[in-house]
C-alpha positions as YAML, in Angstrom:
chain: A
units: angstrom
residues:
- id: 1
  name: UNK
  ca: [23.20, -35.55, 5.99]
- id: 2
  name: UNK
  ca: [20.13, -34.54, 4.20]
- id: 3
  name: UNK
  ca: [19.09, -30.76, 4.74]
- id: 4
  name: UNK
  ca: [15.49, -30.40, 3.77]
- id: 5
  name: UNK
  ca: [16.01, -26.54, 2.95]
- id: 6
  name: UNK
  ca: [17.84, -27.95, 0.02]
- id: 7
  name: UNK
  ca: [17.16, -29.51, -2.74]
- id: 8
  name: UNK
  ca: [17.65, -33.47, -3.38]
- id: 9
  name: UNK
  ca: [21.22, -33.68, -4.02]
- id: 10
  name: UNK
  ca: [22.24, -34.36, -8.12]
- id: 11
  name: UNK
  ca: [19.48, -32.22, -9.10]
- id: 12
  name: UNK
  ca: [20.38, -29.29, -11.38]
- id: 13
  name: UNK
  ca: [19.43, -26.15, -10.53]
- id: 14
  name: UNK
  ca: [18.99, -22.90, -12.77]
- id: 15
  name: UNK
  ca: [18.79, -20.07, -10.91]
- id: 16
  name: UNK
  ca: [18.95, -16.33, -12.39]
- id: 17
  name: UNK
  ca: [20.35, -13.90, -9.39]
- id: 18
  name: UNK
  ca: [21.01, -10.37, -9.10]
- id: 19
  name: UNK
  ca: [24.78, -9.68, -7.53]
- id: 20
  name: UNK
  ca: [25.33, -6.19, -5.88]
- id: 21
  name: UNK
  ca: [29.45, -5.17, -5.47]
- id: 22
  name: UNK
  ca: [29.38, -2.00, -2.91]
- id: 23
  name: UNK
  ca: [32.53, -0.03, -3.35]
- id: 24
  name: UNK
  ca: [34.08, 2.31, -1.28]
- id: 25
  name: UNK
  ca: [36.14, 5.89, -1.52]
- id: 26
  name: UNK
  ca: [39.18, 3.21, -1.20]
- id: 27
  name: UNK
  ca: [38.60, 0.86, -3.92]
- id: 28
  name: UNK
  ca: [37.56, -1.73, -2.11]
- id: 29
  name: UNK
  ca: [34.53, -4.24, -2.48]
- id: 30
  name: UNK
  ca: [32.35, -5.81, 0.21]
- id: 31
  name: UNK
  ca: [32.02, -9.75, 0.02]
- id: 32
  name: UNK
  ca: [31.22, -12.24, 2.25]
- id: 33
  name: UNK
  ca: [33.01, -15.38, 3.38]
- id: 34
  name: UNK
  ca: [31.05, -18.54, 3.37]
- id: 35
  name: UNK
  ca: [30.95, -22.31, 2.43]
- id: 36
  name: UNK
  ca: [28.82, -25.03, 0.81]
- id: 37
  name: UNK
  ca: [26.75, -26.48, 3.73]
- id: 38
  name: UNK
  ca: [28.63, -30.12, 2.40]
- id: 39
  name: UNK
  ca: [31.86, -28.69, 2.61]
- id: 40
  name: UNK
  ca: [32.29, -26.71, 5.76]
- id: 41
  name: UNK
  ca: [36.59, -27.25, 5.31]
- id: 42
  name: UNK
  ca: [36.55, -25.25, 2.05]
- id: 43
  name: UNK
  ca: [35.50, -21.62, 2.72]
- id: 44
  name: UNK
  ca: [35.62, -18.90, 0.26]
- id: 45
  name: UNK
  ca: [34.30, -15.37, -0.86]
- id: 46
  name: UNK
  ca: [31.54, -14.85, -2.58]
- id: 47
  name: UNK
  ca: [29.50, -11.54, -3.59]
- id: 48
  name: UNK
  ca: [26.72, -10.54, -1.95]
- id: 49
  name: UNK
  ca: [23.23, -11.34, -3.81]
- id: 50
  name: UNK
  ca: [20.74, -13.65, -4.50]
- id: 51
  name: UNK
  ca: [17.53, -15.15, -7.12]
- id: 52
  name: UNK
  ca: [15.30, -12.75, -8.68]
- id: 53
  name: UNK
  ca: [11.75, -13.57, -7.37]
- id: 54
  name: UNK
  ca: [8.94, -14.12, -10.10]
- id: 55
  name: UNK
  ca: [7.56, -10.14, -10.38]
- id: 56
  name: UNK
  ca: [11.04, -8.65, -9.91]
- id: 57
  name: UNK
  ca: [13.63, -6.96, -11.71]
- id: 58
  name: UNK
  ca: [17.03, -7.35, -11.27]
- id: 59
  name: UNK
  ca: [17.49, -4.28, -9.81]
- id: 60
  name: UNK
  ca: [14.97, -5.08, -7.00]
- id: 61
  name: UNK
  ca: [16.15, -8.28, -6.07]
- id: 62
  name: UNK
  ca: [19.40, -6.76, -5.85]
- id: 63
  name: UNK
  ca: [18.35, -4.18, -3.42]
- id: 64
  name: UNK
  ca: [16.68, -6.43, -1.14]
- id: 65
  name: UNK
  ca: [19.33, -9.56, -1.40]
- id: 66
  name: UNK
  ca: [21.49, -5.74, -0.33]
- id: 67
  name: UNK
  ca: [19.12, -5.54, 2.55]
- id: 68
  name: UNK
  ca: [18.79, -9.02, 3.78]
- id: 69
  name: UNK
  ca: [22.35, -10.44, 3.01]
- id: 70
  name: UNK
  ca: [24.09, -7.24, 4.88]
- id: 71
  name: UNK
  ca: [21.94, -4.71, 6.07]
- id: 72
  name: UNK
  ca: [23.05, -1.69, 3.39]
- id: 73
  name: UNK
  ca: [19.13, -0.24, 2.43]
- id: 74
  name: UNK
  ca: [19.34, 1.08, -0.94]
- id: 75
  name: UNK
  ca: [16.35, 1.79, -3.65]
- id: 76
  name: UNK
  ca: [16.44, -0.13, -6.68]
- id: 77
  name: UNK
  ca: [16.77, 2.61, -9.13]
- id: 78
  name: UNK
  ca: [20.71, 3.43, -6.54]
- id: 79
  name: UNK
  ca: [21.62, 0.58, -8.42]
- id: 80
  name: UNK
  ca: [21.90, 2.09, -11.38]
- id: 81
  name: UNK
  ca: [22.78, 0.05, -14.64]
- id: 82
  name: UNK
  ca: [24.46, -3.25, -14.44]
- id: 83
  name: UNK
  ca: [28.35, -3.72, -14.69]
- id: 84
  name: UNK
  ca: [28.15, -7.50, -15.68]
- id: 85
  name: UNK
  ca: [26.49, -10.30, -16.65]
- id: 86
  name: UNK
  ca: [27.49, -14.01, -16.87]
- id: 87
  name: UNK
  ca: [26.51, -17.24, -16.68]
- id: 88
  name: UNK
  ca: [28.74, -19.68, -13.86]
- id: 89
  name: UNK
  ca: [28.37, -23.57, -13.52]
- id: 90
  name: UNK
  ca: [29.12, -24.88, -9.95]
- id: 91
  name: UNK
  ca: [28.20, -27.02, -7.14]
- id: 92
  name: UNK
  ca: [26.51, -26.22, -4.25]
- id: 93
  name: UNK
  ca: [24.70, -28.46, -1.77]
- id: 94
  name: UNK
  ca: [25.84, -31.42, -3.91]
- id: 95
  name: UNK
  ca: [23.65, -29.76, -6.64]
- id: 96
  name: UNK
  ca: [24.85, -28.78, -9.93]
- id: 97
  name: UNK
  ca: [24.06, -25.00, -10.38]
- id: 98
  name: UNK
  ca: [23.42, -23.12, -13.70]
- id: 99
  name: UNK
  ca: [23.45, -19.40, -12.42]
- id: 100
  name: UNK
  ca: [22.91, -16.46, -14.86]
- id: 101
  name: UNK
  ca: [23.96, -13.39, -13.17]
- id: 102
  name: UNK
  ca: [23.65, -9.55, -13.36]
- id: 103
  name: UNK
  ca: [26.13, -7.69, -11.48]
- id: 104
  name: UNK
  ca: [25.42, -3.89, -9.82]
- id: 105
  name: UNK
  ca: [28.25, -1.59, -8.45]
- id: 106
  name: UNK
  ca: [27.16, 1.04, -5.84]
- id: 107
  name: UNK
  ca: [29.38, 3.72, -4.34]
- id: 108
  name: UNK
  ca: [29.25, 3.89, -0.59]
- id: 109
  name: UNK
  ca: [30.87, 5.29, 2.45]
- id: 110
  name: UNK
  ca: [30.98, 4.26, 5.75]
- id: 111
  name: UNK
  ca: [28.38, 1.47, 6.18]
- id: 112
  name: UNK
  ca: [27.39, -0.97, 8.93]
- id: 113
  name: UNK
  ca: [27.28, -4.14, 7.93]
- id: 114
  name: UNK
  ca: [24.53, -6.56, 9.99]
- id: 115
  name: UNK
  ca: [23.91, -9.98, 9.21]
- id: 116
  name: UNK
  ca: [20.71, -9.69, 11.24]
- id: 117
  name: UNK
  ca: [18.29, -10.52, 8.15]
- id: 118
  name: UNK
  ca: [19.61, -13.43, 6.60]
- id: 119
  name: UNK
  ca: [17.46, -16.81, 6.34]
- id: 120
  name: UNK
  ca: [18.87, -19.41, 8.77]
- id: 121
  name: UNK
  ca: [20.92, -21.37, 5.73]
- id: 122
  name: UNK
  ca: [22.54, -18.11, 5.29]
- id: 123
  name: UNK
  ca: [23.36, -17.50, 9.07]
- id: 124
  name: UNK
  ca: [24.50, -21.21, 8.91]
- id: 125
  name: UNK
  ca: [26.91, -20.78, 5.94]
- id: 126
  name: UNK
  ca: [28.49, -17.05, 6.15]
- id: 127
  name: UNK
  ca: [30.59, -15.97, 8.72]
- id: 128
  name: UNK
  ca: [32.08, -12.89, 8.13]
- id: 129
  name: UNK
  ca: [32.13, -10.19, 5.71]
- id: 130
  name: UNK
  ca: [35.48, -8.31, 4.56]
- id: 131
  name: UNK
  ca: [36.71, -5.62, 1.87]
- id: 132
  name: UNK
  ca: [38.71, -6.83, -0.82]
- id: 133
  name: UNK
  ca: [40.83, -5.32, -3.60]
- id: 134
  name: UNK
  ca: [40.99, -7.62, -6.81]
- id: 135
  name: UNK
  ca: [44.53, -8.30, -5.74]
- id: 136
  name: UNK
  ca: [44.56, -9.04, -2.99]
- id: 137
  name: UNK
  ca: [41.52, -11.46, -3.54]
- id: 138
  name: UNK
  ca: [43.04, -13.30, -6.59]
- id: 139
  name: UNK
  ca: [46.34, -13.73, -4.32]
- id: 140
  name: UNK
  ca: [44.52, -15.83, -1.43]
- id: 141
  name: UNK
  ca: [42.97, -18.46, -4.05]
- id: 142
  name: UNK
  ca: [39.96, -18.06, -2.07]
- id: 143
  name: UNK
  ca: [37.47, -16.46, -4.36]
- id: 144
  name: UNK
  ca: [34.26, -18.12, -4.82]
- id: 145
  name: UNK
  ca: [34.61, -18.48, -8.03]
- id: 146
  name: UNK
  ca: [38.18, -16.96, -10.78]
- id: 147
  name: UNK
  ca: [35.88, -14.31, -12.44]
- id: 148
  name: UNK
  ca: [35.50, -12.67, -9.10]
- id: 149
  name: UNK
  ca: [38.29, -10.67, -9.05]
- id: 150
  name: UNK
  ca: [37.59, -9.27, -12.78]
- id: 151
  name: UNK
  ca: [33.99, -8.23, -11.49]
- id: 152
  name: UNK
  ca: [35.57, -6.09, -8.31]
- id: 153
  name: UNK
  ca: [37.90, -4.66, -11.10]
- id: 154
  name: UNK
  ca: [34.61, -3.78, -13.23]
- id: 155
  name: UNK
  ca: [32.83, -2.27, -10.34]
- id: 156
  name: UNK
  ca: [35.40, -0.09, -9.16]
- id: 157
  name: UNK
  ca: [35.65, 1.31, -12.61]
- id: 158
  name: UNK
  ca: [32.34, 1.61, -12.97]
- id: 159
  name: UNK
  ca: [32.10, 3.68, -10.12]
- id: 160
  name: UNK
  ca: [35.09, 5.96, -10.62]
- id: 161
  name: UNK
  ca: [33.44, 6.84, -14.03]
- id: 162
  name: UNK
  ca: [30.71, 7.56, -12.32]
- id: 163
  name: UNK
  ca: [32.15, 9.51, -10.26]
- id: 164
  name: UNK
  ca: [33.95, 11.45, -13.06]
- id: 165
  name: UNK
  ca: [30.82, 12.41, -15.16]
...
């Protein structure tokens, strides 16, 4: 099967995305639960975020990947500084990916999750949403990708120093 939303498969991709980890009071992170559209059998869990558009900063596409991905409306500057950056090498779509990523904690409370903005590939490849701890993550074997759990780690400390100063 040959999605046309994709690109042709064995073409390599380099994408640069902004990643946005909301934390709550409890120390837990939001991710979402997904799969690659060519592998519906393997699910996993996967931050929330997206590619930085050609005019935007990080911070920007972070608050509206934020927006469209889950519904949580924050300004770019709420981001604050980044907690991370990396570069990850993986397959999606039967693509190889090159993805250089900056990584955003945000405090939050209560919040109301809505998939109601994502694209149709998103609606078609994320089915739920769920609050990890790093822990707890790394012990199910389903994280997206192993430096997952280190970034929830990083954002909840990043947000309890926040908290502290």
């Amino acid at each position: 099967m040959t999605d046309s939303r994709l690109p042709p498969p064995g073409t390599v991709v380099r994408r640069t995305t902004a990643r946005v980890l909301p934390v709550r009071p409890d120390g837990k992170v939001l991710l979402l639960h997904g799969w690659d559209p060519l592998k519906p059998d393997v699910p996993y869990w996967f931050t929330i975020g997206g590619g930085v558009e050609a005019g935007e900063t990080a911070a920007q596409a972070g608050s509206r990947e934020l927006r469209e991905e889950v519904g949580i409306v924050l300004p770019p500057e709420a981001l604050g500084r980044p907690v991370a950056t990396n570069t990850i090498e993986f397959e999606w779509g039967g693509c190889p990916i090159i993805q250089r990523q900056t990584f955003f904690a945000v405090g939050v409370d209560a919040v109301e999750v809505t998939f109601a903005n994502q694209e149709e590939l998103e609606l078609e490849t994320i089915s739920a949403h769920g609050w990890w701890d790093a822990d707890a993550l790394e012990a199910t074997g389903q994280a997206a990708h192993i430096t997952i759990p280190g970034l929830l780690r990083q954002a909840v400390s990043a947000i309890d120093l926040r908290k502290a100063s």
